[in-house]
C-alpha positions as CSV (number, residue, x, y, z in Angstrom):
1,X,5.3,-20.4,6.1
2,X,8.5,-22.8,7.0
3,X,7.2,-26.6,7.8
4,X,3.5,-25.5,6.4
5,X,2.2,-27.8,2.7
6,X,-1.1,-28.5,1.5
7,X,-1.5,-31.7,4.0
8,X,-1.2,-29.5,6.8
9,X,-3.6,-26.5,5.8
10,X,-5.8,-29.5,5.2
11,X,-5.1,-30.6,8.8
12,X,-4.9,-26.7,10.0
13,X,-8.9,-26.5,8.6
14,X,-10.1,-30.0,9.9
15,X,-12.6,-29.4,13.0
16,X,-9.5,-30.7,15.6
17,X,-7.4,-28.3,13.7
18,X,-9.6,-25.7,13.6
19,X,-10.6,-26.1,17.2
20,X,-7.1,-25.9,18.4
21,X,-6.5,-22.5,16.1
22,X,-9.6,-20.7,17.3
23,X,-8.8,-22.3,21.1
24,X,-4.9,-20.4,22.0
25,X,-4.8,-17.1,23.1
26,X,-3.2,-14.0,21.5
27,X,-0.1,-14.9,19.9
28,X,2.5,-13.4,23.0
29,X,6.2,-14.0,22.0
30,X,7.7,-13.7,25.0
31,X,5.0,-16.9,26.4
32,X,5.0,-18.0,22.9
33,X,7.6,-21.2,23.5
34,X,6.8,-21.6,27.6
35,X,2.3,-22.4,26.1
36,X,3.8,-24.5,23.7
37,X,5.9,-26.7,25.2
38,X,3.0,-27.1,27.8
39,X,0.6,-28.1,24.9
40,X,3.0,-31.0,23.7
41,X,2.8,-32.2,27.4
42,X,-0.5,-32.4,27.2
43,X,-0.4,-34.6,24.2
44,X,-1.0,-32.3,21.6
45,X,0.6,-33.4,17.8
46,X,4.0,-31.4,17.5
47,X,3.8,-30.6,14.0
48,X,0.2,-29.8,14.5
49,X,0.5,-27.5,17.2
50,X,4.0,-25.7,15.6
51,X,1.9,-25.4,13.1
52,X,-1.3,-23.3,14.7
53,X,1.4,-21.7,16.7
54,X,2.7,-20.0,13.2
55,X,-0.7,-19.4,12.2
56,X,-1.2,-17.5,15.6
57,X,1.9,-15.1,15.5
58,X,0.6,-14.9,11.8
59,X,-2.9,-14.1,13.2
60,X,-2.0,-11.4,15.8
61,X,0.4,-9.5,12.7
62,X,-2.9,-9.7,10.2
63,X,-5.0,-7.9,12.8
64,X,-4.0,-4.6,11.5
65,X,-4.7,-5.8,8.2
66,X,-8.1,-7.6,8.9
67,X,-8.8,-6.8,12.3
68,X,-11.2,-9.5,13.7
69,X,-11.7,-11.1,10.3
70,X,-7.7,-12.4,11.1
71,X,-9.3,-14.9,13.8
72,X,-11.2,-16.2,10.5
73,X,-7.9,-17.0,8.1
74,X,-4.9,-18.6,6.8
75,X,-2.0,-16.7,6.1
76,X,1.8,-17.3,5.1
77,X,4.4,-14.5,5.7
78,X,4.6,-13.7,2.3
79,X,1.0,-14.0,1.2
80,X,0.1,-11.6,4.3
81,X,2.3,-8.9,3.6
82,X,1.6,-9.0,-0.3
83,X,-2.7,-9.3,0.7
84,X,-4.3,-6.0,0.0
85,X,-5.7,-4.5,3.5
86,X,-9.4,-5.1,3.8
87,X,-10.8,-1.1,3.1
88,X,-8.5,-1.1,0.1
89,X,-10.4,-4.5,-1.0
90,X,-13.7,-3.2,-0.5
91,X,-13.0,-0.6,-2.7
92,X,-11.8,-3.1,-5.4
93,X,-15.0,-5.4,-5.1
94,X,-17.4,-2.1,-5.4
95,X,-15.6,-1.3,-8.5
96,X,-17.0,-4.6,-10.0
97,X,-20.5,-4.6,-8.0
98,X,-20.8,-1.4,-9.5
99,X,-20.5,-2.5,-13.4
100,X,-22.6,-4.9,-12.7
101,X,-20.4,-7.9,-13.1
102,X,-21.9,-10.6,-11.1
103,X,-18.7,-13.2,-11.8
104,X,-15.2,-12.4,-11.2
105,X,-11.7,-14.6,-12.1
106,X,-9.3,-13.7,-9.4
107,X,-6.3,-14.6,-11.2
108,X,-3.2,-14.7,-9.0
109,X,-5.5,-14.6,-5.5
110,X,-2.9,-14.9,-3.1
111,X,-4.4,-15.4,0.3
112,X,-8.2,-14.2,-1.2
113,X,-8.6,-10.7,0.6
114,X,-9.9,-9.4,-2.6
115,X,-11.6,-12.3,-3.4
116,X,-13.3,-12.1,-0.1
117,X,-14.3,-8.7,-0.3
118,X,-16.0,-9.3,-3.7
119,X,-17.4,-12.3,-2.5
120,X,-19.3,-10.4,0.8
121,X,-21.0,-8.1,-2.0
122,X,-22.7,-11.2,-3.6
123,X,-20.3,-12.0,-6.5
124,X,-19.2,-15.3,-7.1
125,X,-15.1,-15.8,-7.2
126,X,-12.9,-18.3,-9.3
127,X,-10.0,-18.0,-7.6
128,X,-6.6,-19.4,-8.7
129,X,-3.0,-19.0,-7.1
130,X,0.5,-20.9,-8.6
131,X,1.3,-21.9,-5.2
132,X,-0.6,-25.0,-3.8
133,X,-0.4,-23.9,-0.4
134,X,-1.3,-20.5,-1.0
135,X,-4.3,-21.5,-3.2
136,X,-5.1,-24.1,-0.7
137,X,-5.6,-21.1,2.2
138,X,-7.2,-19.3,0.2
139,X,-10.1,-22.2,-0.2
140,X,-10.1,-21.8,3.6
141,X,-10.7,-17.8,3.7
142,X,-13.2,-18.3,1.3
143,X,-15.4,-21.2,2.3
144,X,-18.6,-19.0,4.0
145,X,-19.1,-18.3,-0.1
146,X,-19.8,-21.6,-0.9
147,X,-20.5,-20.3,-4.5
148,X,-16.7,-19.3,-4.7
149,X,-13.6,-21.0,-4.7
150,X,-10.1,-21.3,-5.1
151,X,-7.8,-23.7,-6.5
152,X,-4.1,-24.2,-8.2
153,X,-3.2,-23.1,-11.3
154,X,-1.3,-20.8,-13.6
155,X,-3.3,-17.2,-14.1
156,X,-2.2,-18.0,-17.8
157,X,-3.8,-21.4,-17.9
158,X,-7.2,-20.2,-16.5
159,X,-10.1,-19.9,-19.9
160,X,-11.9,-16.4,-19.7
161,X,-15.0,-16.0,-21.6
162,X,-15.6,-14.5,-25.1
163,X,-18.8,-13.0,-26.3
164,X,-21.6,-11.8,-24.3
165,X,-20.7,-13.9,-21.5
166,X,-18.1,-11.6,-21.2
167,X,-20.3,-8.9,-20.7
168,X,-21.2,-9.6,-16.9
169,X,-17.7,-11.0,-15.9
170,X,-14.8,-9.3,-14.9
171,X,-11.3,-10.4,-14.5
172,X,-9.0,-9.5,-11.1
173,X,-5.1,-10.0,-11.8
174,X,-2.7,-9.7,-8.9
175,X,0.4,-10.3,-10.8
176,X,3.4,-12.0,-8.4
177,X,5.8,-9.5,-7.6
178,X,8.4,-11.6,-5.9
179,X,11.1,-13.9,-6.7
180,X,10.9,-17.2,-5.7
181,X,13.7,-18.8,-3.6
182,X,15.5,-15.5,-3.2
183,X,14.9,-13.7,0.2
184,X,16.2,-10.3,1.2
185,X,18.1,-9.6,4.6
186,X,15.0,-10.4,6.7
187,X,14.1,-13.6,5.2
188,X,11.0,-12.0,3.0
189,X,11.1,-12.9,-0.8
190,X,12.3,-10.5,-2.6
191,X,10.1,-8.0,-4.5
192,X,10.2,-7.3,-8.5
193,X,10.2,-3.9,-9.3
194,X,10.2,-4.5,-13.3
195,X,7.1,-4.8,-15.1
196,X,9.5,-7.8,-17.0
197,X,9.4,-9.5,-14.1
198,X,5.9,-9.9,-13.0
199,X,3.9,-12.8,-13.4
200,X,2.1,-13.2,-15.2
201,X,3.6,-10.6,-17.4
202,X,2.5,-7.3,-18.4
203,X,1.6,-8.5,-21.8
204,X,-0.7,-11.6,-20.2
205,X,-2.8,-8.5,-18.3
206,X,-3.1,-6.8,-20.8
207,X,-4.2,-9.9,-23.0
208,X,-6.7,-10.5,-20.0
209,X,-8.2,-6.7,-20.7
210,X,-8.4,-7.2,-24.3
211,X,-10.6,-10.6,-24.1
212,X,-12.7,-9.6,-20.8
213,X,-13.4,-5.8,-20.6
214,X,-14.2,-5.5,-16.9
215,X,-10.2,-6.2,-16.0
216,X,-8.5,-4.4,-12.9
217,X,-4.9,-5.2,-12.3
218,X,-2.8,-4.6,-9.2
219,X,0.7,-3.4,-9.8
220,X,3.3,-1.7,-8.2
221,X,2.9,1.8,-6.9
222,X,6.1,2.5,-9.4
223,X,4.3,1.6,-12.0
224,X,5.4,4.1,-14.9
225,X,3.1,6.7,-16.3
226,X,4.1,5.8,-20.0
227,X,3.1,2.4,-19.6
228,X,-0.5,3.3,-19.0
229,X,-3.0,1.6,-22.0
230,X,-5.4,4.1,-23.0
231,X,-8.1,5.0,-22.1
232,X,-7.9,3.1,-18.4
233,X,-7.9,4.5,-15.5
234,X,-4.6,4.4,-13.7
235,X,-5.1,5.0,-9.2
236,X,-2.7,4.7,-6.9
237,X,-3.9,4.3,-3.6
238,X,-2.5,5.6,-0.2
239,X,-3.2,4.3,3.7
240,X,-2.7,7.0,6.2
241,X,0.7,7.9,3.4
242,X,1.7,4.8,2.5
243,X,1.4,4.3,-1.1
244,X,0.5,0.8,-1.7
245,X,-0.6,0.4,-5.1
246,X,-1.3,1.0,-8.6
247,X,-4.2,-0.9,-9.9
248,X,-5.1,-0.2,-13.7
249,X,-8.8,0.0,-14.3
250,X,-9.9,-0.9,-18.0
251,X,-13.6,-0.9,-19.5
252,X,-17.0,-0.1,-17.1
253,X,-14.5,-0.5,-14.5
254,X,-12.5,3.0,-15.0
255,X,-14.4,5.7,-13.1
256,X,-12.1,8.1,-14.2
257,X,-9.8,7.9,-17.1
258,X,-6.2,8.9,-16.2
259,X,-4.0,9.3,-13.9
260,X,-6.1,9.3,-10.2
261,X,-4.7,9.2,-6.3
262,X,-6.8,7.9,-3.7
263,X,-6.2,8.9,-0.4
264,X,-7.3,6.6,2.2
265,X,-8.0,6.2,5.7
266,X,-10.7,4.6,7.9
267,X,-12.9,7.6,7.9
268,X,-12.6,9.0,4.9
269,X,-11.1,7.9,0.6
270,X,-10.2,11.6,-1.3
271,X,-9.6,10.5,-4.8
272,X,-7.6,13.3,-6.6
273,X,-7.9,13.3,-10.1
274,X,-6.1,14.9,-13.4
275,X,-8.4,17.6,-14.3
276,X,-8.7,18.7,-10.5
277,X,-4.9,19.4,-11.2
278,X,-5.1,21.1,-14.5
279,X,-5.3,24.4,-13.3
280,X,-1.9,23.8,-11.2
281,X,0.1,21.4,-13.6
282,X,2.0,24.3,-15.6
283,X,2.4,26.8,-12.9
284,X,6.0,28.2,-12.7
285,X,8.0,26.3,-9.7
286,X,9.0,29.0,-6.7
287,X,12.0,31.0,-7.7
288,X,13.4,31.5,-4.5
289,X,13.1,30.9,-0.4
290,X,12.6,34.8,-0.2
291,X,9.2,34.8,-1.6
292,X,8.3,31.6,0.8
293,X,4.4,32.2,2.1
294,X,3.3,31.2,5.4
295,X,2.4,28.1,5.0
296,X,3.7,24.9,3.4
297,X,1.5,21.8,2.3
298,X,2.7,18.4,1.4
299,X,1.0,16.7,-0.7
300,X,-0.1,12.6,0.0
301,X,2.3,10.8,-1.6
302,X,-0.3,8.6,-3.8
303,X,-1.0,12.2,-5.1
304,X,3.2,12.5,-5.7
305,X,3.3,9.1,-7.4
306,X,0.7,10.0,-9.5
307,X,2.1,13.0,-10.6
308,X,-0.7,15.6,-9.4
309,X,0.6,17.8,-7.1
310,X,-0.9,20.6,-9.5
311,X,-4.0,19.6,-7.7
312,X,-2.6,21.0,-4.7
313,X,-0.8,23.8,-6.4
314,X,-4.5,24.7,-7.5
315,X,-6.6,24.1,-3.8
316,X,-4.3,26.2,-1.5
317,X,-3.8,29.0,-4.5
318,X,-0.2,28.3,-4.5
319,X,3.5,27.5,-5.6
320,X,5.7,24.4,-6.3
321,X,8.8,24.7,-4.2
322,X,10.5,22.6,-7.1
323,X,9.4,20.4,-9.6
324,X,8.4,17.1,-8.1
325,X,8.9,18.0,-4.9
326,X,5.0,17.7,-3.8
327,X,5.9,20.8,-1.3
328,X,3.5,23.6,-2.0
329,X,3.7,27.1,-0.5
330,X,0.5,29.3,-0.2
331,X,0.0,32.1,2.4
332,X,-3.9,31.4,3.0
333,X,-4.4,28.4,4.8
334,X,-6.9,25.6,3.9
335,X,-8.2,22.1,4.9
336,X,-7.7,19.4,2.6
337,X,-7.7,15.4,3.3
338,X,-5.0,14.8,1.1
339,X,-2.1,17.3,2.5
340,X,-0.8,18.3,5.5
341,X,0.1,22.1,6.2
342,X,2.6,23.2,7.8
343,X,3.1,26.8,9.3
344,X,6.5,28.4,8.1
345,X,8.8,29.1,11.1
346,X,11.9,30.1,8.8
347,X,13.3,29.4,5.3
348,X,16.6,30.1,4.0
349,X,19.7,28.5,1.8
350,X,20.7,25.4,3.4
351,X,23.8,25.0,5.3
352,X,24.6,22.9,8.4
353,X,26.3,26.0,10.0
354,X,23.3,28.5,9.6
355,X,20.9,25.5,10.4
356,X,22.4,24.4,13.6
357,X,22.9,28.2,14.8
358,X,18.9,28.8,14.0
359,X,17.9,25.8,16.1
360,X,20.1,26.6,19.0
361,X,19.1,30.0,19.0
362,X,15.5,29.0,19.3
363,X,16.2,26.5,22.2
364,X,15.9,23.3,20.0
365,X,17.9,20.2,20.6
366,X,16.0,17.5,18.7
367,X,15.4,17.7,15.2
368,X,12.8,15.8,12.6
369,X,14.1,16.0,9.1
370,X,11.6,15.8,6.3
371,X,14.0,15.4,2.6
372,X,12.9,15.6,-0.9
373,X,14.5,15.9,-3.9
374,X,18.0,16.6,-1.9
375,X,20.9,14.0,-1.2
376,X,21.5,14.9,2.3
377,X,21.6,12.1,4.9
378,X,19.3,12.6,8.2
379,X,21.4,10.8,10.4
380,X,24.7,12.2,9.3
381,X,22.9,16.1,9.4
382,X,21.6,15.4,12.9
383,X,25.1,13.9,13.9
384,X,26.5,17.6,12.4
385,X,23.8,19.5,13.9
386,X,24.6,17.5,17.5
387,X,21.1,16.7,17.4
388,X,20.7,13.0,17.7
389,X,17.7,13.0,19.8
390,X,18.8,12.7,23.5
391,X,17.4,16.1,24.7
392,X,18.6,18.4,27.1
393,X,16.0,19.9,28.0
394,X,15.2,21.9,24.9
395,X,12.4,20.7,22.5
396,X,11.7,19.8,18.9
397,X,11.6,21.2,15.6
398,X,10.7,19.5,12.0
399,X,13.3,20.7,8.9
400,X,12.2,20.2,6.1
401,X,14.6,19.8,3.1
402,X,14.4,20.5,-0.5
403,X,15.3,22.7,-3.6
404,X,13.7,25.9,-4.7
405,X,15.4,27.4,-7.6
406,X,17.7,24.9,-8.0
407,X,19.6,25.2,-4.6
408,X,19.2,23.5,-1.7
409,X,16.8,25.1,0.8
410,X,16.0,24.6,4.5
411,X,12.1,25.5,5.9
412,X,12.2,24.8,9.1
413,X,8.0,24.2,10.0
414,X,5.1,23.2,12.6
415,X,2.1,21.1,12.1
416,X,-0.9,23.0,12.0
């Protein structure tokens, strides 16, 4: 955060600062600059208050994170979009409370959601983060464990433990994904995509799994399926369809060793593994639109990344539309927590003309286009289709566009 160093989150966490933080209301924009300008009237340090003021519009974003835990924390920009959300950090820490490690080196901690969530299930945390300021937050989140800590240093500079010492501790690496000083179009640090780039590299991780045996790693969800070590256990993990990550499990830590999905939500984690899509993996793709069944699944898109849509081929008793596509067809429906299904309205070769003259004929004037594995542009289709979304009266229908046979298909669909 702009204006924010280690002197101020020293400041930020002192009982005035604190007092002030946990004192203003929700973080309002539009009252944001009218409550603080009052505040500096009333005598109230400028840098200081600009200062909690960031940490509050900070606050209010982290709530769908963190929910109430927000009020609790220090975040920057950066280090609260990169944090992993607090169910996804659970189900790190129970990975480790669950193979018994009772100490866990956190290396690359970022703003300690991980390190928190390992900490509330009674392990103790040796945090460490390359940025001051982020490390020094992270000291703040973390000082109800008063057996844990954080401080600053290099991952690579941190000594893990050899022997049987390493038996009961377990390593956490959170490799930074971002390049430092160079920001995209809305001011966020750009991401690194290459497993080059990381740091610390994908070598150093590896090194950390080879020392300590109870290692997890989170990585990119496009981390590539060749570049999984054996015999670890390689999840990619999903919030209501957003992938998020891929975090590689090695030693007691990997549950199941592969290539897994975990599908999660706030009521319920499906974790999809490879031999639940064994049955499906090798099943011919559909040949054509004319042999379309009444319904149409799509698969989570943790399951996609993964590379186990066989698994769904295999539940609903079904077909690929085409390879990669994560669109199944099936004509029995199911219920499954990691797919949606779709009922088929229509399905033929794909042209704008016999699109457009479909939808009008069935009193549509707003379209939803769902693509995969095609190079057609929404906007420009629904432009083409004079569909752009300002209804006439008429009502919605979702097009779903893909290849079956090597063409390009249209299925037009409704959630069921």
């Amino acid at each position: 955060m702009a204006g924010v160093d280690v002197a101020m989150v020293e400041r930020l966490a002192s009982p005035a600062g604190w007092s002030l933080l946990q004192a203003l209301p929700e973080y309002d924009e539009s009252t944001a600059l009218q409550l603080q300008t009052r505040l500096r009237e009333h005598g109230l340090d400028p840098e200081l208050l600009a200062a909690a003021m960031g940490q509050a519009r900070l606050r209010a974003r982290a709530r769908e994170k963190f929910g109430e835990f927000a009020r609790g924390m220090l975040f920057t920009s950066d280090g609260l979009e990169q944090s992993s959300r607090l169910p996804i950090a659970a189900r790190h820490a129970g990975r480790f409370a669950g193979a018994g490690i009772s100490l866990v080196h956190d290396l690359g901690c970022g703003l300690g959601s991980d390190a928190m969530a390992m900490a509330a299930l009674g392990l103790q945390i040796h945090a460490v983060d390359a940025d001051p300021v982020t490390a020094a937050m992270a000291a703040v989140n973390l000082r109800h464990w008063p057996d844990s800590s954080a401080r600053c240093t290099r991952a690579e500079q941190v000594r893990l433990p050899t022997g049987p010492g390493a038996h009961t501790t377990g390593v956490w690496a959170d490799p930074a994904r971002r390049t430092t000083g160079v920001a995209d179009a809305r001011g966020r640090t750009r991401r690194v995509f290459s497993l080059d780039g990381i740091t610390p590299s994908w070598n150093e991780v590896r090194g950390f799994a080879a020392q300590v045996p109870a290692t997890g790693a989170k990585l990119s969800p496009a981390f590539p399926h060749a570049a999984i070590p054996a015999g670890t256990e390689a999840q990619w993990s999903s919030w209501h369809g957003e992938v998020l990550e891929c975090a590689i499990w090695w030693g007691p830590l990997a549950e199941t060793a592969g290539r897994t999905a975990a599908v999660c939500t706030e009521q319920s984690a499906s974790v999809v593994t490879e031999a639940s899509a064994a049955d499906g993996a090798d099943s011919e793709p559909l040949d054509s639109v004319d042999t379309m069944g009444d319904w149409l699944y799509e698969a989570d898109r943790a399951v996609i990344r993964a590379g186990l849509t066989g698994a769904l081929v295999a539940a609903v008793d079904g077909t690929e539309l085409g390879p990669g596509t994560g669109y199944v067809t099936s004509w029995a429906a199911y219920e499954l927590a990691w797919a949606r299904r779709y009922r088929v309205r229509a399905a033929f070769p794909f042209s704008t003309k016999a699109l457009g003259r479909w939808l009008r004929e069935h009193g549509h004037d707003r379209v939803t286009i769902k693509k995969r594995g095609v190079s057609i542009e929404a906007d420009v289709l629904r432009r083409q289709l004079k569909m752009t979304g300002h209804g006439r009266g008429g009502s919605e229908a979702t097009v779903v566009l893909t290849r079956v046979g090597g063409r390009q298909v249209a299925v037009v669909v409704e959630l069921a």
